[in-house]
Backbone as CSV, one residue per row, in Angstrom:
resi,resn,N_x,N_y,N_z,CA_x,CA_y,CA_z,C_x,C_y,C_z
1,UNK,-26.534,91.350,26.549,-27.463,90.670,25.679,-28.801,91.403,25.810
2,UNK,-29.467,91.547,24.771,-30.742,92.456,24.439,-31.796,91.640,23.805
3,UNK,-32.697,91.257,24.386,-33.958,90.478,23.516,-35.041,91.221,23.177
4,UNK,-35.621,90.585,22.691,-36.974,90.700,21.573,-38.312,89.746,21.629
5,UNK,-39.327,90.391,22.093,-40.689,89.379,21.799,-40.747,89.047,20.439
6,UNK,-41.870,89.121,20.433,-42.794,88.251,18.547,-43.319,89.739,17.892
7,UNK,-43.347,90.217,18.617,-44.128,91.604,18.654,-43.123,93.020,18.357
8,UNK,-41.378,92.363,18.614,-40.720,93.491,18.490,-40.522,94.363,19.156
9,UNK,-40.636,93.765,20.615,-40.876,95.208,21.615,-39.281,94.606,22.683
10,UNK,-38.166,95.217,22.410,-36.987,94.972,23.153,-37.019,95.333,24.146
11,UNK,-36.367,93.833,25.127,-36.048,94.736,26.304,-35.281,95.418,26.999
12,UNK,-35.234,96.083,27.727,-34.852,97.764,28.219,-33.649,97.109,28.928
13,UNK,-33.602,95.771,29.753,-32.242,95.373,30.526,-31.706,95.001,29.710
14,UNK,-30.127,95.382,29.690,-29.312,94.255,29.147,-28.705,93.513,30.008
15,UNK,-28.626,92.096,29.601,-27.930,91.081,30.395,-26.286,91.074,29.737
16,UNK,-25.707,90.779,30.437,-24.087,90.588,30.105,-23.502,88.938,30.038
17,UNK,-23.701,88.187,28.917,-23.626,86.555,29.519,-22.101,86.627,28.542
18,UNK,-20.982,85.616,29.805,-19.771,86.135,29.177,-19.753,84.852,28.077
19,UNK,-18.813,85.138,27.371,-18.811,84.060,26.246,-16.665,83.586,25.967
20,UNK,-17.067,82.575,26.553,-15.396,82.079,26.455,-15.167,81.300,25.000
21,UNK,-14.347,81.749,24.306,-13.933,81.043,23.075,-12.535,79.913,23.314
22,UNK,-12.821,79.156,23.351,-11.016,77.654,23.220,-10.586,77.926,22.418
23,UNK,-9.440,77.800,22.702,-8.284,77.676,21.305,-9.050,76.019,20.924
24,UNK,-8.301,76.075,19.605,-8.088,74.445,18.931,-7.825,73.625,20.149
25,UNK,-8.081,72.337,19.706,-7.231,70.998,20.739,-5.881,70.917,20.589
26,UNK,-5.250,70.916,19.380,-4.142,71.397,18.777,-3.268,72.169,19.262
27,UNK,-3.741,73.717,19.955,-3.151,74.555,20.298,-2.538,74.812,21.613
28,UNK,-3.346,73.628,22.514,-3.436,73.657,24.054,-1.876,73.477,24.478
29,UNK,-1.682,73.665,25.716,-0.327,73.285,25.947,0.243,71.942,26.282
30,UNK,-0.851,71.292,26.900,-0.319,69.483,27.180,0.098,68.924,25.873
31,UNK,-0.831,69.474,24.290,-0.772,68.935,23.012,1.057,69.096,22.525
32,UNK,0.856,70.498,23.094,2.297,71.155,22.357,3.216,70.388,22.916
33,UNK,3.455,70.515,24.374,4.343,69.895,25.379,4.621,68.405,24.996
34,UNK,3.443,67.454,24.357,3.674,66.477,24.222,4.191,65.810,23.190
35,UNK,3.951,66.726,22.128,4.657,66.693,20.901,6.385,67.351,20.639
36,UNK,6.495,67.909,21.457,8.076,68.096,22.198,8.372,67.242,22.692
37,UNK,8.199,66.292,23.253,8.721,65.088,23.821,8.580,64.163,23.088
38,UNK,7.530,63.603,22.250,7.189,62.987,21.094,8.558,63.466,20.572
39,UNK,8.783,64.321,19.777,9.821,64.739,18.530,11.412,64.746,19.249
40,UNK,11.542,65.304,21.021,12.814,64.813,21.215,13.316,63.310,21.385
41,UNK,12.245,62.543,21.893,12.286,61.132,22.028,12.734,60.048,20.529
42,UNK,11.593,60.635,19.719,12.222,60.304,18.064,13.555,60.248,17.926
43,UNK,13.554,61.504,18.415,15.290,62.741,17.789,16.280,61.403,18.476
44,UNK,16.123,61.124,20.021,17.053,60.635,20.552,17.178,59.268,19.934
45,UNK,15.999,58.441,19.829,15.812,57.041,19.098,16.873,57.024,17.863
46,UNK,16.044,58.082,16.854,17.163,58.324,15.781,18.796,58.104,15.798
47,UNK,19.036,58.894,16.132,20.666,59.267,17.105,21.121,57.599,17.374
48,UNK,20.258,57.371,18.419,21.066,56.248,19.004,21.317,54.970,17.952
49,UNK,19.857,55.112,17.088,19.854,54.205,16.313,21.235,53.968,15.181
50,UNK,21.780,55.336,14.483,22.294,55.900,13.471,23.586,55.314,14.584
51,UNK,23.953,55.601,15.536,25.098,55.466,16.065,25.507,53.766,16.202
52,UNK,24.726,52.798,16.719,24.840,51.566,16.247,24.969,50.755,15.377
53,UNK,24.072,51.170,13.986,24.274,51.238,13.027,25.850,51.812,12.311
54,UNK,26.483,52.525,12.980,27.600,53.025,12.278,28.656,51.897,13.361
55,UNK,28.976,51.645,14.105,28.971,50.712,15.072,29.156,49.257,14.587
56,UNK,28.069,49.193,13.907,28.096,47.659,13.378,28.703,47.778,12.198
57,UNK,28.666,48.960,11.270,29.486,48.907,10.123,30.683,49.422,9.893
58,UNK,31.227,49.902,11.488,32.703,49.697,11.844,33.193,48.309,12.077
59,UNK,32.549,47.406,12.938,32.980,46.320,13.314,32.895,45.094,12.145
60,UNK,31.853,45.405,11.126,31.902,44.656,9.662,33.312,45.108,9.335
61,UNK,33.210,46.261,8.962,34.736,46.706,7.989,35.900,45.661,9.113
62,UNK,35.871,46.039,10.147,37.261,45.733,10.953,37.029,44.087,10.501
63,UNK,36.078,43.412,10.920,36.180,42.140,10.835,36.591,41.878,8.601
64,UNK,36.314,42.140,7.994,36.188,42.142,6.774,38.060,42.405,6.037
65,UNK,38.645,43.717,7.367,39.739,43.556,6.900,40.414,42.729,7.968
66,UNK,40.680,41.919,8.883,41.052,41.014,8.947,40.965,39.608,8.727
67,UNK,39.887,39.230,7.771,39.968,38.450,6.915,40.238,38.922,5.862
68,UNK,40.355,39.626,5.068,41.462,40.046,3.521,42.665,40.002,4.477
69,UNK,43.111,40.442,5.404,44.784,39.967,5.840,45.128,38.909,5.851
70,UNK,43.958,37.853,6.618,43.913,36.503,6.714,44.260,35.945,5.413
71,UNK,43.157,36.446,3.968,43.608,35.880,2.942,44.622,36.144,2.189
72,UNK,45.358,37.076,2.994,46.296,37.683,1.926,47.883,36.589,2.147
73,UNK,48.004,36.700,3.743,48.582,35.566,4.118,48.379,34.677,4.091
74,UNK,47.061,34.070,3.870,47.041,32.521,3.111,47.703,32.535,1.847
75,UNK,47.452,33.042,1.158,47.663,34.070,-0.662,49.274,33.424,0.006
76,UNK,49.582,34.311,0.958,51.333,34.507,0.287,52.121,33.265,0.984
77,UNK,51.374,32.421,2.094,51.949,31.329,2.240,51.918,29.827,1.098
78,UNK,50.820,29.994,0.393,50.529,29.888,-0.208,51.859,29.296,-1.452
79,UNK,52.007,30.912,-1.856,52.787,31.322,-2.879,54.152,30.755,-2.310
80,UNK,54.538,31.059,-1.232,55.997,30.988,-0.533,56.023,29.754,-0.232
81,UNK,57.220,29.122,-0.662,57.401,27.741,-0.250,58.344,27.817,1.526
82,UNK,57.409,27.341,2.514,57.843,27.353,3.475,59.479,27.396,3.802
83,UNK,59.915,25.740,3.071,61.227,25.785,2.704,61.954,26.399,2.021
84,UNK,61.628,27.711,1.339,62.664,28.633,0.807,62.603,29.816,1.614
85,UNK,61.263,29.882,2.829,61.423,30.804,3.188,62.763,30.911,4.684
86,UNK,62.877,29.550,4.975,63.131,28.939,6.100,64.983,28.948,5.324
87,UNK,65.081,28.321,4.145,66.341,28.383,4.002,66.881,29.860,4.119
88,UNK,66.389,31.095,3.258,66.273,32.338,3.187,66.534,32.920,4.606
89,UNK,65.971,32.470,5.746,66.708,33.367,7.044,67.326,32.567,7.535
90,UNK,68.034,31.139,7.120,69.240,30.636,7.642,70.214,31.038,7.061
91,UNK,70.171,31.674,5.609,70.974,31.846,4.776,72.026,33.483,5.229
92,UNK,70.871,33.978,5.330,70.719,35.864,6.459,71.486,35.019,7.947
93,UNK,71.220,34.423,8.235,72.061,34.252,9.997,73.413,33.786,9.411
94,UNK,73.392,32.595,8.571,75.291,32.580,8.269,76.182,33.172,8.071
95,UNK,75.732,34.465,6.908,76.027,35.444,6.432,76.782,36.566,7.762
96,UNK,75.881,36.713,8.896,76.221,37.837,9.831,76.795,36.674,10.999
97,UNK,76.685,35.684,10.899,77.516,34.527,12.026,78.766,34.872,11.354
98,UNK,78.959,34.751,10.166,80.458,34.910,9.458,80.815,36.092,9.163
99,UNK,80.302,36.835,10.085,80.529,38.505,9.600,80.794,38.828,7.861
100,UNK,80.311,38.219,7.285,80.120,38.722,6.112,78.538,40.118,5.247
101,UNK,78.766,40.974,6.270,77.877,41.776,6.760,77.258,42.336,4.667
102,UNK,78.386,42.250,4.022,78.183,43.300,2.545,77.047,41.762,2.099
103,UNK,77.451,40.638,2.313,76.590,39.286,2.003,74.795,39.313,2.366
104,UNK,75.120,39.281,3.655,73.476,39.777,4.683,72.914,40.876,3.994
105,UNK,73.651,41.974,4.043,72.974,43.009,3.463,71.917,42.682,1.878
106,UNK,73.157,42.367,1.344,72.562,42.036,-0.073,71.650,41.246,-0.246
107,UNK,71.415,40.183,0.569,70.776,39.047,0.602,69.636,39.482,1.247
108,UNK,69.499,39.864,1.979,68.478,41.178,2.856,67.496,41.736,1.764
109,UNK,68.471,42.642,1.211,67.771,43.300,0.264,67.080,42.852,-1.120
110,UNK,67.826,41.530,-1.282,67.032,40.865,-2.280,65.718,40.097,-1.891
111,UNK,65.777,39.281,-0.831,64.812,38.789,-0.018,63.661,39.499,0.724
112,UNK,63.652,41.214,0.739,63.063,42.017,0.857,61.969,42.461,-0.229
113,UNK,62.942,42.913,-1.240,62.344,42.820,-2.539,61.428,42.158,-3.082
114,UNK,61.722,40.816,-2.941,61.111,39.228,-3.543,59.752,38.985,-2.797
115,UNK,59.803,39.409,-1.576,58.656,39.489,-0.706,57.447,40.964,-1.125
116,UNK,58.145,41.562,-1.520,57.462,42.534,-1.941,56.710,42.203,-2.882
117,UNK,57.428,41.914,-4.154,56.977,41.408,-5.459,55.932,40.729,-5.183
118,UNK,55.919,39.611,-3.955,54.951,38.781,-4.592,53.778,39.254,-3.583
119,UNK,54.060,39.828,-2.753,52.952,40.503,-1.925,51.939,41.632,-2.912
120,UNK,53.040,42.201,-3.821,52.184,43.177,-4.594,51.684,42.171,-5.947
121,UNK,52.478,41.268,-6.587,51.366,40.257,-7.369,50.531,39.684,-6.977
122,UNK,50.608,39.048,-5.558,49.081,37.980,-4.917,47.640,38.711,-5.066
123,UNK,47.819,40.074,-5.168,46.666,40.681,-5.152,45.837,40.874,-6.577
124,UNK,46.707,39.855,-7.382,45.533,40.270,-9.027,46.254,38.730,-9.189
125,UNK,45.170,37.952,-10.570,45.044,36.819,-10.936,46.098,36.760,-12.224
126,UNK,46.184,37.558,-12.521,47.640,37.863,-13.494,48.530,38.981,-13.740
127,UNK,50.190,38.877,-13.715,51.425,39.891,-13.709,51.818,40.472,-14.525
128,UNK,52.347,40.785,-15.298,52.957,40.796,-16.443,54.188,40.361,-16.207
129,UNK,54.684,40.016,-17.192,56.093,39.396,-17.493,57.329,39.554,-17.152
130,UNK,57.016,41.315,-16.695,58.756,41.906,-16.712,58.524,42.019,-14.988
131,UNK,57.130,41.783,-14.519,57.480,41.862,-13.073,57.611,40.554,-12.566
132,UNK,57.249,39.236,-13.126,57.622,37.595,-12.816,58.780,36.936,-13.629
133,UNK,59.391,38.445,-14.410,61.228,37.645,-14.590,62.033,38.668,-13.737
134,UNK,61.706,39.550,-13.029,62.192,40.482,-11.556,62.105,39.587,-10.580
135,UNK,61.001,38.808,-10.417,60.926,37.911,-8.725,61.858,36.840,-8.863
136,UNK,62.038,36.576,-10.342,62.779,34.958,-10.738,64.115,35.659,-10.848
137,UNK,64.395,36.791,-10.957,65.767,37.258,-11.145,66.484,37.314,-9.700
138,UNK,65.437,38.133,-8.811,65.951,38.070,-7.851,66.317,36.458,-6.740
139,UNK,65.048,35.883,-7.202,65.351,34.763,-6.688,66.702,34.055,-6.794
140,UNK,67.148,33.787,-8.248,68.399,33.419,-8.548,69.524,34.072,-8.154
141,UNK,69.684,35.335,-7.533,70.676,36.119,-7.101,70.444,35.541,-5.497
142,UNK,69.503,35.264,-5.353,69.736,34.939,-3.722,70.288,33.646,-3.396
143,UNK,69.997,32.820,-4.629,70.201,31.449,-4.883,71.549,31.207,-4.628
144,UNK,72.319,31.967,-5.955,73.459,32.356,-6.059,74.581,32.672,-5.008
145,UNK,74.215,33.762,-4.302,74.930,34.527,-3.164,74.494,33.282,-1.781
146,UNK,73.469,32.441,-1.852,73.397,31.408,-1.251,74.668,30.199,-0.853
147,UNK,74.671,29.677,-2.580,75.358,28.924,-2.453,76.631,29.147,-3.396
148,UNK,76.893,30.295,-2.800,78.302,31.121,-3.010,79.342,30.649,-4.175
149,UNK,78.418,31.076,-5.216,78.319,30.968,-6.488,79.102,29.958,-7.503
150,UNK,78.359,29.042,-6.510,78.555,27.272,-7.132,77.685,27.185,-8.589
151,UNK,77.273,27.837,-9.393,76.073,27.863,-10.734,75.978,28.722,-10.776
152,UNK,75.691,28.470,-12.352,75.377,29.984,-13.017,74.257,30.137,-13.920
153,UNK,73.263,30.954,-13.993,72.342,31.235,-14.451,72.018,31.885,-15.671
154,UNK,71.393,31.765,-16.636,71.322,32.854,-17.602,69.542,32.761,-18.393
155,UNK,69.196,33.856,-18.105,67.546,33.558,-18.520,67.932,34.070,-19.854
156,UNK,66.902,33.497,-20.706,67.314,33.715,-22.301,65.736,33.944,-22.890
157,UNK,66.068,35.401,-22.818,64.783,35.893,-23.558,64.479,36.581,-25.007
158,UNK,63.855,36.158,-25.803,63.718,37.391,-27.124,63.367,38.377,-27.254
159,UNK,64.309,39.516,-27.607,64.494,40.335,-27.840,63.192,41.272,-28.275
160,UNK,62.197,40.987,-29.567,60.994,41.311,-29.649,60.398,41.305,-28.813
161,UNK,60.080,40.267,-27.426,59.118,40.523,-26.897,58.902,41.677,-26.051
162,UNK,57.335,41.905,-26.052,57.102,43.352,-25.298,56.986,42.501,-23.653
163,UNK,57.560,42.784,-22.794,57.140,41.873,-22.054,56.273,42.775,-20.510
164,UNK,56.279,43.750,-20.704,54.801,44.484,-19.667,53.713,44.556,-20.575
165,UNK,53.510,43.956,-21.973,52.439,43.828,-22.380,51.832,42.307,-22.477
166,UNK,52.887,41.331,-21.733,52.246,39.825,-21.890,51.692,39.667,-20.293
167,UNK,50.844,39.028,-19.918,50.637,38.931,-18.630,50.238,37.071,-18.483
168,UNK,50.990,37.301,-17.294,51.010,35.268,-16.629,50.684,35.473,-15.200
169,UNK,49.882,34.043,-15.008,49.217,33.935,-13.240,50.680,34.405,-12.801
170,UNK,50.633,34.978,-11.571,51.468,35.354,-10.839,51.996,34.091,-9.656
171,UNK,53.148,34.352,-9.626,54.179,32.782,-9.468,53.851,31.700,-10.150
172,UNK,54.703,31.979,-11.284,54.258,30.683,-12.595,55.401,29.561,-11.446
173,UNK,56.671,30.950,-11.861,57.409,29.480,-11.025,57.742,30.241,-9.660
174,UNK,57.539,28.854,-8.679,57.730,29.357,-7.073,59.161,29.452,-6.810
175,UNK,60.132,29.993,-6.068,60.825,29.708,-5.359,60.653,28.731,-4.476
């Protein structure tokens, strides 16, 4: 450093005065350091948060589909008359008590079917026609092979009708 009177007459020593410049506050390292921990702490909050959250909307879904099972089996007890379902596997044990195994089978397979049907109708508020004279068809064949073919059946339908284009609540008539 070099000064000056009023007069302009400099002086001959120079002084050396050191001059330290700071970074920003911003730039320091406790700032930086702390904002790394700031942003992993977030990071982890985040995370954990997102993971509970997915957590709870696993355990919604799970709970959500065991009530649609719940209602589906209400739906099909519902639909199923206890007592036909109850005659239906006494009907299956006589059948193989009497070794009449080609009987069981058939009866099996119709009663399989019939359960199907209405498991796959309970799920909409109306069928169409040609799939609720299938459940009533089969029904009567089980009826039939039931009571070892004491009656006889004959559904009597017209000919014009389109009948996958008419649709009826599903189990007009129950078994």
């Amino acid at each position: 450093l070099q000064a000056a009177n009023n007069e302009g007459v400099w002086n001959e020593t120079l002084y050396e005065l050191p001059v330290f410049i700071t970074s920003p506050w911003w730039k320091r390292w406790w700032v930086i350091t702390g904002a790394l921990l700031l942003a992993a702490f977030s990071g982890y909050r985040l995370c954990r948060s997102r993971v509970r959250q997915i957590r709870k909307e696993e355990k919604l879904k799970a709970e959500f589909e065991k009530c649609l099972a719940d209602v589906e089996m209400s739906a099909l007890r519902a639909q199923m008359n206890p007592h036909f379902l109850f005659n239906s596997l006494n009907s299956i044990d006589s059948f193989i008590i009497k070794n009449e195994n080609r009987k069981a089978s058939e009866y099996l397979n119709n009663f399989a079917r019939l359960i199907r049907l209405i498991l796959q109708n309970s799920r909409s508020n109306y069928v169409n026609l040609k799939d609720e004279i299938e459940a009533i068809e089969l029904y009567l064949q089980m009826e039939n092979l039931r009571f070892r073919d004491k009656f006889t059946y004959e559904l009597q339908i017209e000919d014009n009708l389109e009948l996958s284009a008419i649709d009826i609540p599903p189990m007009l008539i129950q078994p």
